[in-house]
SESE-972780 format. One record per residue: residue number from 1; x, y, z of N, C-alpha, C, O, CB in turn. Coordinates in steps of 0.2 Angstrom, whole numbers, plus 2048, in hexadecimal, padded with zeros to 3 digits. Glycine has a CB too. Layout:
N
ATOM  seq  n_px  n_py  n_pz  ca_px  ca_py  ca_pz  c_px  c_py  c_pz  o_px  o_py  o_pz  cb_px  cb_py  cb_pz
ATOM  NUM     X     Y     Z      X      Y      Z     X     Y     Z     X     Y     Z      X      Y      Z
...
END
This chain:
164
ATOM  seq  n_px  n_py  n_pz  ca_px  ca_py  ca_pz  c_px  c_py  c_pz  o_px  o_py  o_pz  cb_px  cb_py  cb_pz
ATOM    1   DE9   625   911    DEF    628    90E   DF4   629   913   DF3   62A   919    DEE    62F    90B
ATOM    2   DFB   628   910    E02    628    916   E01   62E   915   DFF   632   911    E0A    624    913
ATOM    3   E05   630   91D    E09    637    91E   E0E   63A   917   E0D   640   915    E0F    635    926
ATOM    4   E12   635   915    E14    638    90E   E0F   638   90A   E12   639   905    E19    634    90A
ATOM    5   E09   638   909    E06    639    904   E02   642   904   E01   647   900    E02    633    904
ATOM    6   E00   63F   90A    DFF    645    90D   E04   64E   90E   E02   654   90E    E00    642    913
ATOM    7   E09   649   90E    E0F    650    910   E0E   654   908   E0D   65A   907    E19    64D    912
ATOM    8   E0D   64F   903    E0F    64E    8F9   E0C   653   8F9   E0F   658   8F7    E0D    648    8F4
ATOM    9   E03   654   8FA    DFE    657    8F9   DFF   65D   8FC   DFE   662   8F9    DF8    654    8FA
ATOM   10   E00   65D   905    DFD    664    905   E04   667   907   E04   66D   908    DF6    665    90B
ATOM   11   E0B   663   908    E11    666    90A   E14   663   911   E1A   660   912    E0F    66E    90B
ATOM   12   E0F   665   915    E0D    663    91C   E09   662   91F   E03   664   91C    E0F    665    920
ATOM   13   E09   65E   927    E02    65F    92B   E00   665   92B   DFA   665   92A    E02    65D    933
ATOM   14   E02   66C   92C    E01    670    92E   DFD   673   927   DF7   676   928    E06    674    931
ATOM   15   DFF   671   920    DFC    673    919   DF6   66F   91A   DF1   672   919    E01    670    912
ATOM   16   DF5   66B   91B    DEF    665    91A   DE9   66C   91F   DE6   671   91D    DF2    659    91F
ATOM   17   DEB   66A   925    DE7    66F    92A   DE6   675   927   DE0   677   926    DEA    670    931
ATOM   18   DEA   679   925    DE8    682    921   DE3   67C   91C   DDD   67B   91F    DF2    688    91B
ATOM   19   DE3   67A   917    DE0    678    913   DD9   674   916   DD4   674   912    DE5    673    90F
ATOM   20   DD8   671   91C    DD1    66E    91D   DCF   676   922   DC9   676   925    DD3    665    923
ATOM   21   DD1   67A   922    DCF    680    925   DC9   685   91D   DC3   685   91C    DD7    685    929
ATOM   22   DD0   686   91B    DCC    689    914   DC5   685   911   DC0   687   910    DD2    689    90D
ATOM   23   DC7   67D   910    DC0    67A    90F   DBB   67A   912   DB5   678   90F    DC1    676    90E
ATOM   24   DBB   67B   919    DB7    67A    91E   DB3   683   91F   DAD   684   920    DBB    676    925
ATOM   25   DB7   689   91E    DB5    68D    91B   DB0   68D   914   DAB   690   914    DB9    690    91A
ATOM   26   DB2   68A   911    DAD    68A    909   DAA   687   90B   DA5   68A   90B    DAF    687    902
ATOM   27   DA9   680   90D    DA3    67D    90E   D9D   683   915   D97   684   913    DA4    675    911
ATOM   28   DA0   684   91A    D9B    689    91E   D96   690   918   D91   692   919    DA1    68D    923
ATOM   29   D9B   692   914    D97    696    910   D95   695   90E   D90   698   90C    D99    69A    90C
ATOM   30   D95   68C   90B    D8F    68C    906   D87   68B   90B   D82   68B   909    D91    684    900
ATOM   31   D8A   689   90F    D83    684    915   D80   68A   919   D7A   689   91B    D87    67D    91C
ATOM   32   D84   68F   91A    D82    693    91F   D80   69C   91A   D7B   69E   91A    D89    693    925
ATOM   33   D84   69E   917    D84    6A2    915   D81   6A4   90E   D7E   6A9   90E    D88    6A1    916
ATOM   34   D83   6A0   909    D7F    69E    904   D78   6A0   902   D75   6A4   8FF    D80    699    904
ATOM   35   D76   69B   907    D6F    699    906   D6A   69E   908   D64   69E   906    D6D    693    908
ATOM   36   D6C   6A3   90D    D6A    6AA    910   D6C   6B0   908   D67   6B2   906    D70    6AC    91A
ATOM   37   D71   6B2   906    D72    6B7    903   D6A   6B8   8FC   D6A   6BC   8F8    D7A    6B5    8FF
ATOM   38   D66   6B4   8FD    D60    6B4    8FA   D59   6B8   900   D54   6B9   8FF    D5F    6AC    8F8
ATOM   39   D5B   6B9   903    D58    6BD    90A   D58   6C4   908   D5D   6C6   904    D5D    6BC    913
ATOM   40   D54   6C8   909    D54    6CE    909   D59   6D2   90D   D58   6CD   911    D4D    6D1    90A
ATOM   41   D5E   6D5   90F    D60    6D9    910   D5C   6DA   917   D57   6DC   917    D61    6DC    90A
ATOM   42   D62   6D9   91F    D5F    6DC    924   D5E   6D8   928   D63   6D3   928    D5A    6E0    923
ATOM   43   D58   6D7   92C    D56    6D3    930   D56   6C9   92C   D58   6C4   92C    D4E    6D7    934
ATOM   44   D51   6CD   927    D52    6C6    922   D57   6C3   922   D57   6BD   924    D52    6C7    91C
ATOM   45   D5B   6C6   920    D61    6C1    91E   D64   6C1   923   D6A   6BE   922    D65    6C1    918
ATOM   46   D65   6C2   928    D69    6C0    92F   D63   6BA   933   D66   6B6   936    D6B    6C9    936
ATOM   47   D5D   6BB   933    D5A    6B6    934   D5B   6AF   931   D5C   6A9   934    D54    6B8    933
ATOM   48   D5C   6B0   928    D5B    6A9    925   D64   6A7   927   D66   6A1   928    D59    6AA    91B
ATOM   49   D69   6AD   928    D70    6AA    92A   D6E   6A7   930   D6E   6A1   930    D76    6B0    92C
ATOM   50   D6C   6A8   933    D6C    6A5    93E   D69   69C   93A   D6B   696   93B    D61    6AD    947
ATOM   51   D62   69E   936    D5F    696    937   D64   692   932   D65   68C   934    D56    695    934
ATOM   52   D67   695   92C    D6D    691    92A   D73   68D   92E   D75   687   92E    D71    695    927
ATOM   53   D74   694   932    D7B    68F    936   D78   689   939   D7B   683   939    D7F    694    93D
ATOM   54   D71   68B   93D    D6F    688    941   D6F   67F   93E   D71   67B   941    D69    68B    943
ATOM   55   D6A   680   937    D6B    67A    933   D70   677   931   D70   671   930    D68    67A    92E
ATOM   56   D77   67B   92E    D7D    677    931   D80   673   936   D84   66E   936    D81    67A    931
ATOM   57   D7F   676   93A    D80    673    941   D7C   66D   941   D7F   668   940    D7F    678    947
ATOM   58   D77   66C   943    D71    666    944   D72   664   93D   D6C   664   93C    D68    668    947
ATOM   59   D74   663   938    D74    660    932   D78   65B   933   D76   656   932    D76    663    92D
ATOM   60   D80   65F   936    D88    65D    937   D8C   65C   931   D91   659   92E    D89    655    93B
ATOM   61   D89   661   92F    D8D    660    929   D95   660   929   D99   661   925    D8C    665    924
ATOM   62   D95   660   930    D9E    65E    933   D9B   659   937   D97   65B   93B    DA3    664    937
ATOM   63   D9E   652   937    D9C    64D    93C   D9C   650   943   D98   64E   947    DA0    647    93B
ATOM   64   DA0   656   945    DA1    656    94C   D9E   65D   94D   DA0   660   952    DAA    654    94F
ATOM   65   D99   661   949    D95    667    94C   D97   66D   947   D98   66C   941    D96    669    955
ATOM   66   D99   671   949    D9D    676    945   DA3   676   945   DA5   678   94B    D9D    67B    947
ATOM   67   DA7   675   940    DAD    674    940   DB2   679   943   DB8   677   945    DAE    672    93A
ATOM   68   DAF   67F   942    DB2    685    946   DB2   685   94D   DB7   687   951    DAE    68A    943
ATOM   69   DAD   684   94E    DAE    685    957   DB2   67C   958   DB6   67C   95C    DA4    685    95C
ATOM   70   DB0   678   955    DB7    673    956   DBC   673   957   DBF   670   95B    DB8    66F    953
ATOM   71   DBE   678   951    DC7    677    951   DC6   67D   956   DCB   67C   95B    DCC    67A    947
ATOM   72   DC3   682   957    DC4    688    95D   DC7   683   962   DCD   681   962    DBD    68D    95F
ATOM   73   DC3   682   966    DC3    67D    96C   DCA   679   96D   DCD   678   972    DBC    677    96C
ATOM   74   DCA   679   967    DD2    673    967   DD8   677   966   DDE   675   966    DD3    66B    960
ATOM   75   DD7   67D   964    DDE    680    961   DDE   687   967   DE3   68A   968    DDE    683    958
ATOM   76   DD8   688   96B    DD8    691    96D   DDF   691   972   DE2   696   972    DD0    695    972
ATOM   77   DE1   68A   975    DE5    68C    979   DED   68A   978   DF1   689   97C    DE3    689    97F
ATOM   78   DED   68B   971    DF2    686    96E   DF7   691   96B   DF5   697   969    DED    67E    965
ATOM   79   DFD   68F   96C    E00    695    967   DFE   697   962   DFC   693   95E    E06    694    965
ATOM   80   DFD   69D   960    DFB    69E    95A   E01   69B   956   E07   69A   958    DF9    6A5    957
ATOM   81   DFD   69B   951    E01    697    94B   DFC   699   944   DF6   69C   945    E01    68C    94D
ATOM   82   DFF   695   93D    DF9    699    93A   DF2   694   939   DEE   696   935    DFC    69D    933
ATOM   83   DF2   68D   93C    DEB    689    93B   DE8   68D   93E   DE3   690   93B    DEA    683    93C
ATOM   84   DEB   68F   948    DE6    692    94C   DE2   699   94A   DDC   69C   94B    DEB    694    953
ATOM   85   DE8   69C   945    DE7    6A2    942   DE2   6A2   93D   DE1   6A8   93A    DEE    6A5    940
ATOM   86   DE0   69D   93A    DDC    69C    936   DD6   69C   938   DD2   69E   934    DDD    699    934
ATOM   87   DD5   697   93E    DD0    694    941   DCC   69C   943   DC7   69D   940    DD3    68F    948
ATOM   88   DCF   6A0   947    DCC    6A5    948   DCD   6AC   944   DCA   6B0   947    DCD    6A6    94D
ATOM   89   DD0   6AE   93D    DCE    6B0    938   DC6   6AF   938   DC2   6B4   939    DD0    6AD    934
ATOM   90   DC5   6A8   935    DBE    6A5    932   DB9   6A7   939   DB3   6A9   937    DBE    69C    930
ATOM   91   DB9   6A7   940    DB7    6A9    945   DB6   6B0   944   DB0   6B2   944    DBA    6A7    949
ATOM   92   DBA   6B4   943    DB9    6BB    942   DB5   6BF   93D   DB2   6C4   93E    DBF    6BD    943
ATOM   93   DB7   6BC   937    DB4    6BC    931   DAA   6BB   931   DA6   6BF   92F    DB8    6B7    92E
ATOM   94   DA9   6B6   935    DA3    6B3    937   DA1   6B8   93C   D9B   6B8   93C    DA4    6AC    93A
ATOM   95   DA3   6BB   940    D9F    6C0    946   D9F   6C7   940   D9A   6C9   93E    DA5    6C2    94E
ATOM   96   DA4   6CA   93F    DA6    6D0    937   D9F   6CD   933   D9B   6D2   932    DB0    6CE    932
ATOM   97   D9D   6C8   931    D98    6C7    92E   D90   6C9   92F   D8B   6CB   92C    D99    6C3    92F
ATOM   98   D91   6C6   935    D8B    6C7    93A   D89   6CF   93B   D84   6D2   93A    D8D    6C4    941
ATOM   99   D8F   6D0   93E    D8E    6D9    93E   D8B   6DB   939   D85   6DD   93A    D94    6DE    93C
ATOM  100   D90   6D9   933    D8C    6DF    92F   D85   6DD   92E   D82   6E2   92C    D8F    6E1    928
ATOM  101   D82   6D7   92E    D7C    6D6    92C   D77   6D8   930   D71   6D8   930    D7B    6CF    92B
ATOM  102   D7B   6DB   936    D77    6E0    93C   D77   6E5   93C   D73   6E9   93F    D77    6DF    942
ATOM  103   D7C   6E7   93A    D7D    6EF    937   D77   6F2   932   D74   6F8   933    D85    6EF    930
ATOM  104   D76   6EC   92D    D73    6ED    927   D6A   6ED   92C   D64   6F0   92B    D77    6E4    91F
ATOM  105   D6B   6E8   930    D64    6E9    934   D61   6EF   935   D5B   6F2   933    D65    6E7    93B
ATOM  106   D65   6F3   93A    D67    6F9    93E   D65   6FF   937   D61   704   937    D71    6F9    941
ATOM  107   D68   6FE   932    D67    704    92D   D5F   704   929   D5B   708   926    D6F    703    925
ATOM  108   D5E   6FD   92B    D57    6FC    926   D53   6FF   92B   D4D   701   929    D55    6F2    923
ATOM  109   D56   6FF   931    D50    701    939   D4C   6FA   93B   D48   6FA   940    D47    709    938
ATOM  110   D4E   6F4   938    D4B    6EE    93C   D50   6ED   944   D4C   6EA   948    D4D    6E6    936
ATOM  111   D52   6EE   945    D57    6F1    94A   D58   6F7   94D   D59   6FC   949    D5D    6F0    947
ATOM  112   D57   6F9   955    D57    6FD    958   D5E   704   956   D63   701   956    D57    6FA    95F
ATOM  113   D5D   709   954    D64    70E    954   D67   70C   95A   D64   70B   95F    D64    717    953
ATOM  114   D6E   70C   959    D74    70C    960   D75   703   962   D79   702   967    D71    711    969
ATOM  115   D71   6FE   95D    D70    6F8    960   D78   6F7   95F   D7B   6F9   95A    D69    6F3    95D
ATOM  116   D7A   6F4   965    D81    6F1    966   D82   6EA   963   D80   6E5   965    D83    6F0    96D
ATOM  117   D87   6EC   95B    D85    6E6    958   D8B   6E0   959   D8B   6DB   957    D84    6E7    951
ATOM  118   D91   6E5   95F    D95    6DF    961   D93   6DB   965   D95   6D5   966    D9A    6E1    962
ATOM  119   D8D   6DD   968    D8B    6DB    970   D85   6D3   96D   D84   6CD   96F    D85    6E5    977
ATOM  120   D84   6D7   969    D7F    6D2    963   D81   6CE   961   D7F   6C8   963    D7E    6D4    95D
ATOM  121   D85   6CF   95C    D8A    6C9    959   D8E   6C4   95F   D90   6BE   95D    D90    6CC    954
ATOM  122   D90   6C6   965    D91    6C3    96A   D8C   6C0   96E   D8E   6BD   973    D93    6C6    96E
ATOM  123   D86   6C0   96B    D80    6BD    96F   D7E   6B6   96A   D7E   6B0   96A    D79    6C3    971
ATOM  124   D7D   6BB   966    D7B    6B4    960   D7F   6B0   95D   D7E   6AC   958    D78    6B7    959
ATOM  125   D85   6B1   960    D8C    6AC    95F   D8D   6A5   964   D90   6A0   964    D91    6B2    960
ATOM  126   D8A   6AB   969    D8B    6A4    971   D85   6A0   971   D86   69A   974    D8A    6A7    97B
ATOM  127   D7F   6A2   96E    D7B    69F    96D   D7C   698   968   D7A   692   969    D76    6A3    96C
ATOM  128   D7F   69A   962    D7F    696    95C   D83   690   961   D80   68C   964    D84    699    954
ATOM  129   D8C   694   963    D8F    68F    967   D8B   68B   96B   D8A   685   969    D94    692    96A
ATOM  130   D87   68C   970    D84    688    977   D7F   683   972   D7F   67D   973    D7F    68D    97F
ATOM  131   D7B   685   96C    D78    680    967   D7C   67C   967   D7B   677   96A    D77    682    960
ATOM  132   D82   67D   962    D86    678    95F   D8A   672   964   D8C   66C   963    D8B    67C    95B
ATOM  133   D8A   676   96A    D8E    671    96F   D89   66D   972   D8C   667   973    D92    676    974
ATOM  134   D84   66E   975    D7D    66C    977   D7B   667   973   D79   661   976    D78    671    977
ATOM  135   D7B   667   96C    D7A    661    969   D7F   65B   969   D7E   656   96A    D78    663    964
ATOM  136   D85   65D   967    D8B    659    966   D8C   656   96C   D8D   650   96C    D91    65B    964
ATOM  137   D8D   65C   972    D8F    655    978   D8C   652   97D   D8F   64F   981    D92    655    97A
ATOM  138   D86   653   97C    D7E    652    97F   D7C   64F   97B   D7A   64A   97D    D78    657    980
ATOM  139   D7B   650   974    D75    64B    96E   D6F   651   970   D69   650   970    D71    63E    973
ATOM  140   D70   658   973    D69    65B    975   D66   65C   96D   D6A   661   96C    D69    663    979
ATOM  141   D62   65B   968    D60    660    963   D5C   664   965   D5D   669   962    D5E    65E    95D
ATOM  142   D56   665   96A    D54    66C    96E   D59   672   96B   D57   676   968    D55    66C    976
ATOM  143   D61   670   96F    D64    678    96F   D63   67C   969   D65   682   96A    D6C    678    971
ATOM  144   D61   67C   964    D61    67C    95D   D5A   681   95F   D59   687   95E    D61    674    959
ATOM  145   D56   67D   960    D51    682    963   D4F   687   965   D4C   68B   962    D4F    682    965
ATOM  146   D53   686   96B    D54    68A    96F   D58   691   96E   D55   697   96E    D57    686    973
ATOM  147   D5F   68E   96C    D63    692    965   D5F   698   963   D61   69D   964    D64    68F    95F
ATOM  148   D5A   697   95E    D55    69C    95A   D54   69F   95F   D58   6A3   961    D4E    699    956
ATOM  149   D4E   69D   964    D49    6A1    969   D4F   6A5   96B   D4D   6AB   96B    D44    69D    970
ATOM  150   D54   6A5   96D    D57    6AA    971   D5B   6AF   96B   D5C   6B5   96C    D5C    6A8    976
ATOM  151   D5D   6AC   967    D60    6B1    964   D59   6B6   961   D5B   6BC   960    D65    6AF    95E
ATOM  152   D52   6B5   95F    D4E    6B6    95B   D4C   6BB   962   D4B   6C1   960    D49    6B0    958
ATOM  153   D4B   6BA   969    D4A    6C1    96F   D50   6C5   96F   D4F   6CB   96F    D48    6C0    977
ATOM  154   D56   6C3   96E    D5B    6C8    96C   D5B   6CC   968   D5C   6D2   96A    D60    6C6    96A
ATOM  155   D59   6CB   962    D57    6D0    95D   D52   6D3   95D   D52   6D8   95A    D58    6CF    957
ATOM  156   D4B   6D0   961    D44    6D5    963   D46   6D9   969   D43   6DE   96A    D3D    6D1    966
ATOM  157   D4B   6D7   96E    D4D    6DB    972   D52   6E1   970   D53   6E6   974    D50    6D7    975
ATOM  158   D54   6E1   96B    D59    6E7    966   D54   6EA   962   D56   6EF   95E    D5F    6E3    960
ATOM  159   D4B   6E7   963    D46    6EC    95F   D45   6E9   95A   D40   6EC   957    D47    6F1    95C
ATOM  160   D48   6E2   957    D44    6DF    951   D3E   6E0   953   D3C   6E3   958    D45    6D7    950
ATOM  161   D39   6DE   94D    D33    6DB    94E   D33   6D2   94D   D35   6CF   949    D2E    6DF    947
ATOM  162   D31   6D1   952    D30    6C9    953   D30   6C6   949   D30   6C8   944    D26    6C7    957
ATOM  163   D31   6C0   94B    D33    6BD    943   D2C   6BA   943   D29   6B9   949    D3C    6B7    941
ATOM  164   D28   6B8   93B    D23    6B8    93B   D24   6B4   936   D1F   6B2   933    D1E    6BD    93C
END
């Protein structure tokens, strides 16, 4: 399609990008998120979230890994604007998530009291990222592996009981 055709549909480049942002949100929910909300409530379903993402990523259901940490990487140093502002929306949203699904840990007591769930979600976040990046620009699929085992002693280290 021509640039005028383009412009017709979404307005502008900048329309087109808000619009491949929102889609690429919908699709993450359905691949990542989705398919966990059938998980019990707590460790469960923050477990079946972590192996979802994980199988997003090593699926590619974005040719180039997570499409989020893609566009991150290419926009973090760029002015905000509102694609950038989007990009990390859906970032923030995605940790705000995570929380609470460790929040919801913490109240059920699968999770230690006082466990720091920003410090958490900052852990099981770098981990996803070094997965996703490890595979895409290496070819590693290990890190994926690897991925689990450490986020899975992060959360035994916070008092989970090992996943069984």
């Amino acid at each position: 399609m021509n640039k005028s055709g383009i412009a017709g549909l979404f307005g502008s480049k900048e329309g087109l990008q808000l619009a491949t942002v929102a889609y690429a949100r919908q699709v993450f929910t359905e691949a990542v998120v989705d398919p966990a909300r059938g998980a019990e409530r707590g460790l469960p379903r923050l477990r079946r979230t972590v192996l979802a993402w994980l199988d997003y990523s090593r699926g590619r259901v974005f040719e180039g890994g997570c499409f989020f940490r893609s566009a991150a990487t290419e926009l973090d140093a760029r002015t905000p604007g509102p694609v950038r502002d989007a990009v990390a929306e859906a970032l923030r949203d995605w940790d705000g998530y995570l929380a609470r699904l460790l929040a919801a840990a913490v109240e059920r007591g699968e999770l230690a009291p006082g466990t720091d769930a920003a410090q958490l979600v900052f852990e099981i976040d770098a981990f996803l990222d070094r997965a996703d990046s490890e595979s895409v620009l290496r070819g590693d699929a290990g890190a994926y592996d690897r991925a689990a085992r450490a986020i899975e002693g992060a959360l035994v280290a916070c008092g989970a009981a090992p996943a069984g």
